[in-house]
C-alpha positions as CSV (number, residue, x, y, z in Angstrom):
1,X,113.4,10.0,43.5
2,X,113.6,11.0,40.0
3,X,110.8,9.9,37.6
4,X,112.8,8.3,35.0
5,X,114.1,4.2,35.8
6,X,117.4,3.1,33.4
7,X,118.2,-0.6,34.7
8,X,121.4,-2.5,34.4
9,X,122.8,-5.4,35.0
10,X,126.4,-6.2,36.6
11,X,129.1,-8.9,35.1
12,X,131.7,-10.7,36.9
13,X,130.1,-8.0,40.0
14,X,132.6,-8.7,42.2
15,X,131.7,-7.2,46.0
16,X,129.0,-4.7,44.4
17,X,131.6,-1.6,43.7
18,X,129.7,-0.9,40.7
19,X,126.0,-1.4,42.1
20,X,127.4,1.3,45.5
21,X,128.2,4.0,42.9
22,X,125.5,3.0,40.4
23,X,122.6,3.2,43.6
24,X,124.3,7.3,44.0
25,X,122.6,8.2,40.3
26,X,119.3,9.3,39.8
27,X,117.2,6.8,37.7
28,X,119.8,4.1,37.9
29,X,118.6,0.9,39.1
30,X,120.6,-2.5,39.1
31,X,118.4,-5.7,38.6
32,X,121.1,-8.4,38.7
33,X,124.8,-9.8,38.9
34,X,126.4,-12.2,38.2
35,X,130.1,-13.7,39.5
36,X,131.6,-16.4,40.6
37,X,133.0,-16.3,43.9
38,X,130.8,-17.5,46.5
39,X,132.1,-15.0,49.1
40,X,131.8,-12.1,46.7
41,X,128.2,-13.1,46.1
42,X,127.4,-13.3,50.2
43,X,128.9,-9.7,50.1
44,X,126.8,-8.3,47.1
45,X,123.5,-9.5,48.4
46,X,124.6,-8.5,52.2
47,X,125.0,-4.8,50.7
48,X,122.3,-4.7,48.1
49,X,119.6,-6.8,49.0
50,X,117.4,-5.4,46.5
51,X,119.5,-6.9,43.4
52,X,119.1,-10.6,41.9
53,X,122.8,-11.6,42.9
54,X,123.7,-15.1,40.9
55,X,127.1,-17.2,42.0
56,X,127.6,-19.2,38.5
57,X,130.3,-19.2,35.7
58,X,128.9,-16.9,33.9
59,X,131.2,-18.4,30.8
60,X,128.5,-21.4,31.0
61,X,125.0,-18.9,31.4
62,X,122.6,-18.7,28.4
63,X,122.2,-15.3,28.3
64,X,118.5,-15.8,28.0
65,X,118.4,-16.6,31.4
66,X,119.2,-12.8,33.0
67,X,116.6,-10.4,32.7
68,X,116.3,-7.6,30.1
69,X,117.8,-4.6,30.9
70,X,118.7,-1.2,29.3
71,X,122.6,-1.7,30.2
72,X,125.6,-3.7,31.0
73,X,128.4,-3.0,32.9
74,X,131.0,-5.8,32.8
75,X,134.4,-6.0,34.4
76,X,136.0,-9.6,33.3
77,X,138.3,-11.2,34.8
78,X,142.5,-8.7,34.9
79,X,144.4,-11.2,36.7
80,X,146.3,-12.4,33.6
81,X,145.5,-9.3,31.2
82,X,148.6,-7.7,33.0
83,X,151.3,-7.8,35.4
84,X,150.0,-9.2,38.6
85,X,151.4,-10.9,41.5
86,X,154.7,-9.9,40.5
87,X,154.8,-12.0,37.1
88,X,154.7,-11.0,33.8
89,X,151.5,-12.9,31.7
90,X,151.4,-14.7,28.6
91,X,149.0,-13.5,25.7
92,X,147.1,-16.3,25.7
93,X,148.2,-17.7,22.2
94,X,149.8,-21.4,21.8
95,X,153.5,-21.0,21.2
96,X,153.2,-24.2,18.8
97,X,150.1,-24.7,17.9
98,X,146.9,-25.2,19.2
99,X,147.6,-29.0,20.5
100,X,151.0,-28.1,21.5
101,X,152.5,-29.0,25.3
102,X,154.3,-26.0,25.1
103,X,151.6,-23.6,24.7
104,X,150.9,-20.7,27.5
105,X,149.0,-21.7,31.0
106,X,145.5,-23.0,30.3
107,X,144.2,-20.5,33.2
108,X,145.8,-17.7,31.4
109,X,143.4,-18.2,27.9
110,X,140.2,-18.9,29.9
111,X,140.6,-15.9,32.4
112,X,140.6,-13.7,29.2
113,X,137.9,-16.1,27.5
114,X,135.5,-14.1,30.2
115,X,135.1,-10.6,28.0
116,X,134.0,-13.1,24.8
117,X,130.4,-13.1,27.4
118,X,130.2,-9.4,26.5
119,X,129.7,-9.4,22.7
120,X,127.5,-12.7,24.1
121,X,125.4,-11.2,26.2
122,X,124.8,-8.1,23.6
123,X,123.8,-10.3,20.7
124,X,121.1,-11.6,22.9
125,X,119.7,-8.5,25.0
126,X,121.0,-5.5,22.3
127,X,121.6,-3.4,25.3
128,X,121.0,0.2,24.5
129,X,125.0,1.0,26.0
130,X,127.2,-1.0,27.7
131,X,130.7,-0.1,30.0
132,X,133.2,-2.9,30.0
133,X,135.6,-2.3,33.0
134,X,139.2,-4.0,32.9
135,X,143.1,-2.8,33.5
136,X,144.9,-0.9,30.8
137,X,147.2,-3.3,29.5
138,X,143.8,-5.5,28.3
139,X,144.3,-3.5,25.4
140,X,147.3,-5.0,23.9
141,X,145.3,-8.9,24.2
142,X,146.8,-10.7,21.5
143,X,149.8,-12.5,20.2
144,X,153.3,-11.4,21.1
145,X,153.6,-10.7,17.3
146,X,150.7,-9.4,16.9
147,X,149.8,-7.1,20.0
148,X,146.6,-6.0,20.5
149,X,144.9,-8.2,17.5
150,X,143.2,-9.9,19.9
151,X,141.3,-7.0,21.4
152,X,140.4,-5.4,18.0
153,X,138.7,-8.7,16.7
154,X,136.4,-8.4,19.9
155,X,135.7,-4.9,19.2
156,X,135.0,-5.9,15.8
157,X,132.3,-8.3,17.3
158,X,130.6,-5.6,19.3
159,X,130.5,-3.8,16.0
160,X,128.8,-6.6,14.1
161,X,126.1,-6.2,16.7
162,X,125.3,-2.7,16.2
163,X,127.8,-1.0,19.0
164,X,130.0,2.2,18.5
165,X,132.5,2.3,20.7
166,X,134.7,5.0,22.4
167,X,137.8,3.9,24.8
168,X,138.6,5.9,28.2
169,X,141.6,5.6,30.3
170,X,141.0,7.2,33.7
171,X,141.8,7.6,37.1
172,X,139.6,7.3,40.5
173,X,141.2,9.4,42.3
174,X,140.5,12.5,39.7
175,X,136.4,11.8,39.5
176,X,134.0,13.7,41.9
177,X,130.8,14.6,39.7
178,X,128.4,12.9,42.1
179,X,130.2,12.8,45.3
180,X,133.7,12.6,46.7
181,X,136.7,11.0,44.1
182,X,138.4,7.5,45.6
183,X,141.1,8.1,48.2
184,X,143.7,5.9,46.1
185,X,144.8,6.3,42.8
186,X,143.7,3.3,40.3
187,X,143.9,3.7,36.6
188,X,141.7,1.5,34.5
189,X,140.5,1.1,30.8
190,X,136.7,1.6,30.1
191,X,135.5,0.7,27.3
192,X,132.2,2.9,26.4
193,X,129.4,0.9,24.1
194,X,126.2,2.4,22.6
195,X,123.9,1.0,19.9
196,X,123.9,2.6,16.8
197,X,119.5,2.3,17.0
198,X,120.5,5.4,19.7
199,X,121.3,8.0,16.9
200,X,123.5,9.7,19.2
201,X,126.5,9.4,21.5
202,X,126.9,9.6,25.5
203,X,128.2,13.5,26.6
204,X,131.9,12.4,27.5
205,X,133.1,16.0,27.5
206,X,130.9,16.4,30.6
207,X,131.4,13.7,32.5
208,X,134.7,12.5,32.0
209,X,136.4,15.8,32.0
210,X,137.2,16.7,35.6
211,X,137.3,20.3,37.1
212,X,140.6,21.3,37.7
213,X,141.9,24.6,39.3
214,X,144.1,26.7,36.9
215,X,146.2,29.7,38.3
216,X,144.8,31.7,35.1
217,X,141.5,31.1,34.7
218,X,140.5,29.6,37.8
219,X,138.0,26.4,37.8
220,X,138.1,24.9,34.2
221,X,137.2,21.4,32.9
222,X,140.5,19.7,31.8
223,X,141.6,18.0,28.9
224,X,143.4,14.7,29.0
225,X,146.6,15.1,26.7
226,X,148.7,11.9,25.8
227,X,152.0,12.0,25.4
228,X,154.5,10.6,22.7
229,X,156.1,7.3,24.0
230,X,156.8,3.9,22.9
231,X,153.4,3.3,23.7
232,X,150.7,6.4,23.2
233,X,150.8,9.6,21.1
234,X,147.9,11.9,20.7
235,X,146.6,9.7,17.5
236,X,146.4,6.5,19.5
237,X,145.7,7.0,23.2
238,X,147.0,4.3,25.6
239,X,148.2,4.1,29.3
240,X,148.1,5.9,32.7
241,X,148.1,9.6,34.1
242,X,151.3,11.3,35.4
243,X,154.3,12.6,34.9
244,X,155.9,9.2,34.5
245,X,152.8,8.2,32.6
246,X,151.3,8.8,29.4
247,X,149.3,11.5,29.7
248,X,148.5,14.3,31.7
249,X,145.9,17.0,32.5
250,X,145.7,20.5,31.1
251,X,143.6,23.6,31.1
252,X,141.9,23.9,27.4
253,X,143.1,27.9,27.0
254,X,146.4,28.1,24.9
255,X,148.0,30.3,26.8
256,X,148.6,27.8,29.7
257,X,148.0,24.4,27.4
258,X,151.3,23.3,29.0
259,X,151.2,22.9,32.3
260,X,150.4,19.5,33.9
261,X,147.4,20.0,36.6
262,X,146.4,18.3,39.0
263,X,142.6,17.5,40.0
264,X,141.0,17.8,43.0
265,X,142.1,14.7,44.8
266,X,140.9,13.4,48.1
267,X,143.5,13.0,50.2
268,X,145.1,9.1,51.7
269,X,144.3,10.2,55.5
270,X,140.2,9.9,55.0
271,X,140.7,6.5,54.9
272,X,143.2,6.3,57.9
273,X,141.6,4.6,61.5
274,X,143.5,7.4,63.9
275,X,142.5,5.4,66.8
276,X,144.2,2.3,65.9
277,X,148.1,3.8,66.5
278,X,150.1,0.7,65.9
279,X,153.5,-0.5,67.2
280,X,156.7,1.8,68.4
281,X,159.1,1.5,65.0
282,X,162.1,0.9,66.9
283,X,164.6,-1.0,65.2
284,X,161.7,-3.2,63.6
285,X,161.7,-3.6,59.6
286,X,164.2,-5.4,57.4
287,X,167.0,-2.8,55.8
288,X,165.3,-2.1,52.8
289,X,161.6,-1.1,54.5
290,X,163.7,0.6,57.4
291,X,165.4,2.6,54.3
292,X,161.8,3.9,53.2
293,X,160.5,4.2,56.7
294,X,163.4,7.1,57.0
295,X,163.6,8.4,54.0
296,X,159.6,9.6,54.4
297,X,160.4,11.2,58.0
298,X,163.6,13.0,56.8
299,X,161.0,14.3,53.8
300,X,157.9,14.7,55.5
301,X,159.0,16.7,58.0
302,X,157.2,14.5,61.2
303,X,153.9,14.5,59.0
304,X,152.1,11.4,59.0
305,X,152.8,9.0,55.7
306,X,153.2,5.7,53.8
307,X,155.8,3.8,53.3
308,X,155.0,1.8,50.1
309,X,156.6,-1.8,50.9
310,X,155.7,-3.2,47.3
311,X,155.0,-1.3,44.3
312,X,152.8,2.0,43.5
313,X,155.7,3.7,41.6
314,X,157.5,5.3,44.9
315,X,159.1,4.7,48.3
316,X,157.1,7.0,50.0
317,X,153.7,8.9,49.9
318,X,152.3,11.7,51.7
319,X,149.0,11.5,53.4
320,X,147.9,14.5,51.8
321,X,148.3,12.8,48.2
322,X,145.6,9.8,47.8
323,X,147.2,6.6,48.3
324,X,148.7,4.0,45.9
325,X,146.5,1.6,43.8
326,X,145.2,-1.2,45.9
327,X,146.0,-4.3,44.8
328,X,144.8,-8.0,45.8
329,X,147.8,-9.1,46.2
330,X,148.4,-8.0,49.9
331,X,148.3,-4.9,51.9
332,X,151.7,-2.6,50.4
333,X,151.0,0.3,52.4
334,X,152.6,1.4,55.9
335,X,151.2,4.3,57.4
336,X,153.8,6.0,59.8
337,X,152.9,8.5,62.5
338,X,154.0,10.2,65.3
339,X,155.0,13.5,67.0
340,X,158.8,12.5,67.6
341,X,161.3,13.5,66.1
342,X,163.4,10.2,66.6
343,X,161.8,8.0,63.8
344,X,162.3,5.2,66.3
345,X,160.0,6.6,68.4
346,X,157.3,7.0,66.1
347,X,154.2,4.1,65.4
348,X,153.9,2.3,62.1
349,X,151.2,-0.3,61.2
350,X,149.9,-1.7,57.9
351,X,146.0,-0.4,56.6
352,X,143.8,-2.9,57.3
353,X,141.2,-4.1,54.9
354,X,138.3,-1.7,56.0
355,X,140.9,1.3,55.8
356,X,141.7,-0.2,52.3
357,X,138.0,-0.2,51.7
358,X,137.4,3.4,52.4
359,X,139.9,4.7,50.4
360,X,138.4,2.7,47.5
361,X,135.5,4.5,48.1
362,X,133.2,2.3,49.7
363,X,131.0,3.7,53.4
364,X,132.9,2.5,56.4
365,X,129.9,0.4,57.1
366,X,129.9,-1.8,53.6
367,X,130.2,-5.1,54.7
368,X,133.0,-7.7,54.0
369,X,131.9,-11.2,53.7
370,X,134.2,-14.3,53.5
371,X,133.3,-17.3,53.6
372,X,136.5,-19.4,53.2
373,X,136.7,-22.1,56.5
374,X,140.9,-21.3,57.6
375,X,141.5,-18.0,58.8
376,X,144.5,-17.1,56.1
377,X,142.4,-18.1,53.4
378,X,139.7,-15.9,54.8
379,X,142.2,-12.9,55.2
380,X,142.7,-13.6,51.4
381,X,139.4,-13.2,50.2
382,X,138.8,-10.1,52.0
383,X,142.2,-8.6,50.8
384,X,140.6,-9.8,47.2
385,X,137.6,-8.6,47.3
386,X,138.4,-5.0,48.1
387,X,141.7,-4.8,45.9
388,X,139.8,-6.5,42.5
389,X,136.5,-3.8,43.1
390,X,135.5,-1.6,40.7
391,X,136.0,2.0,42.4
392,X,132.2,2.7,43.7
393,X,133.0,7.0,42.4
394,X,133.7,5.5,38.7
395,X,130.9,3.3,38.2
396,X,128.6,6.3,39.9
397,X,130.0,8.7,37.4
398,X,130.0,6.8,34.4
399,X,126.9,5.2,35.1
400,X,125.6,8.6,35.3
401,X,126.9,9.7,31.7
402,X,125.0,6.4,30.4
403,X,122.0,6.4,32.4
404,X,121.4,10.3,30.9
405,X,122.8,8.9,27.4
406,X,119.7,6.4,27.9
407,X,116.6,8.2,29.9
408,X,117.5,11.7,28.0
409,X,116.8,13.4,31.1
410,X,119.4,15.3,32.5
411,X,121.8,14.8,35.3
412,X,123.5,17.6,36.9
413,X,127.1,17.5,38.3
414,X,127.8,18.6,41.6
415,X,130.6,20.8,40.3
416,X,128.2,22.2,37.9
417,X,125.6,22.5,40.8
418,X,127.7,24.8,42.9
């Protein structure tokens, strides 16, 4: 039990991802959430009964209402900050004026009306840091001529408050300080706060620098280097990590600078139920999912898989990689298995949701709560609340670097440990 308490509170909290990592830090201590989902609220107080969960629009809550605390983590509403459920979004600007018929979906301007409570909720409690969690195209929030502008004038309220500000974009799968890294890959911008009354900044280099194994020099903290795209360069940082994204990891000596590495991942198959086999393939599957189905057993080799049926930037997946980003727009991932060498005679099922839940990080036993009367609907909120969760292994190692930033005590990474 350390002897030092930093206390936070959790925005739009979804399930509780962030309180399950935050609970793993020494000193941490969340004292309430807020969000507005009735079934993610029975599952946050089901799995952290100790917290002050409130169901409310927290759009409409005086900020005077929640407890002080030393910090905030927020992660507002993504839905229409990017491409989700297969549609391009809007900006959120009126195409003809404020008054106009012709002006983008209502929903889409008061889903990203939800991060205008963070520069709310600071002016009130002046929290000493705050972490605002959202996808990475929230950064370009603005007009269609003007992308971005949007984004920059809220930072520029956070600044009128007192807050300096630094902008990460990282990936679960790639963070193990504190524990074990996600089993699925999920980039995200986080957007760091601190007051300026702190006289100092959080210790980024050593939490948000992973350990990665180098051929010459063996175990070295990487650095993140950005490519030059349409998007990013080196002077203004944007996007995802790999080779078909906009930056990479590499070992800080110059002698080996340019050579992509790859953290220590945790591999897909933790999160995989082997006693649940599945069906006999057959000649199930439409053409184009029987296409990916054997393509992965001609390249696998008769290793176990997953066939990706919607998204995550590939066909096919090895088990040994983690698995795509889970979404909450359905279950994309098809693991296939099997010691024949017929790919009709091997199994193939979809993850279920608590599979899906492990490899976001979360115990086996974290409990799904839904609360929705038909059964579909119920499926949907379960799907939902694990694919819109904040990865517990983030929030545990970020909200380490703050809760240190804060306490000034020191917290010691496992890496640095062993």
């Amino acid at each position: 039990m350390a002897a030092f308490a930093v206390s936070w509170a959790d925005q739009f909290s979804g399930g509780g991802g962030f309180a399950e990592g935050a609970e793993q830090v020494p000193g941490a201590k969340v004292v309430v959430a807020g969000n507005h989902a009735r079934h993610a609220w029975e599952t946050y107080r089901a799995n952290h009964p100790t917290v002050d969960v409130r169901c409310a629009d927290l759009s409409q809550v005086v900020p005077a209402h929640w407890p002080r605390t030393d910090a905030l983590w927020s992660s507002p509403e993504c839905t229409w900050q990017t491409v989700a459920q297969g549609k391009p979004r809007g900006y959120g600007e009126f195409v003809d004026g404020l008054f106009s018929t012709t002006g983008t979906d209502e929903t889409v301007i008061r889903s990203r009306a939800t991060m205008y409570c963070v520069p709310r909720f600071a002016e009130y409690h002046q929290y000493r840091a705050i972490i605002v969690e959202n996808v990475a195209e929230a950064r370009w929030w603005g007009p269609k001529h003007n992308r971005g502008a949007a984004f920059n004038a809220w930072l520029g309220q956070m600044q009128a408050w007192g807050y300096e500000h630094r902008i990460l974009y990282l990936n679960s799968a790639h963070f193990s300080a504190l524990g074990p890294a996600a089993a699925c890959s999920r980039d995200r911008m986080y957007v760091v706060f601190w007051h300026e009354s702190m006289g100092r900044s959080p210790d980024f280099d050593k939490w948000v620098r992973p350990y990665v194994p180098c051929e010459r020099h063996g175990w070295i903290r990487a650095r993140q280097a950005w490519k030059h795209t349409d998007v990013s360069s080196p002077q203004r940082p944007w996007g995802k990590h790999g080779i078909k994204g906009q930056y990479v990891w590499l070992c800080p000596n110059r002698q080996c600078s340019t050579v992509p590495l790859i953290p220590a991942v945790r591999p897909g198959s933790d999160a995989v139920d082997w006693s649940r086999p599945g069906r006999l393939i057959g000649d199930r599957f439409q053409p184009r999912t029987r296409q990916k189905v054997e393509d992965g057993h001609r390249a696998y080799r008769g290793a176990p898989f997953i066939a990706e049926l919607r998204g995550g930037g590939s066909t096919h997946r090895a088990l040994t990689d983690p698995l795509s980003t889970i979404t909450a727009g359905g279950n994309h991932h098809l693991l296939v298995h099997g010691d024949s060498p017929d790919v009709r005679e091997r199994f193939a099922r979809v993850l279920s949701v608590d599979e899906r839940k492990v490899a976001m990080g979360f115990p086996p036993k974290y409990q799904l709560i839904a609360t929705a009367e038909k059964g579909k609907d119920r499926d949907k909120q379960l799907v939902s609340l694990v694919g819109m969760a904040v990865t517990p292994n983030i929030s545990r190692d970020l909200g380490a670097m703050i809760t240190e930033f804060i306490s000034g005590e020191d917290i010691e990474p496992m890496a640095l440990a062993a």
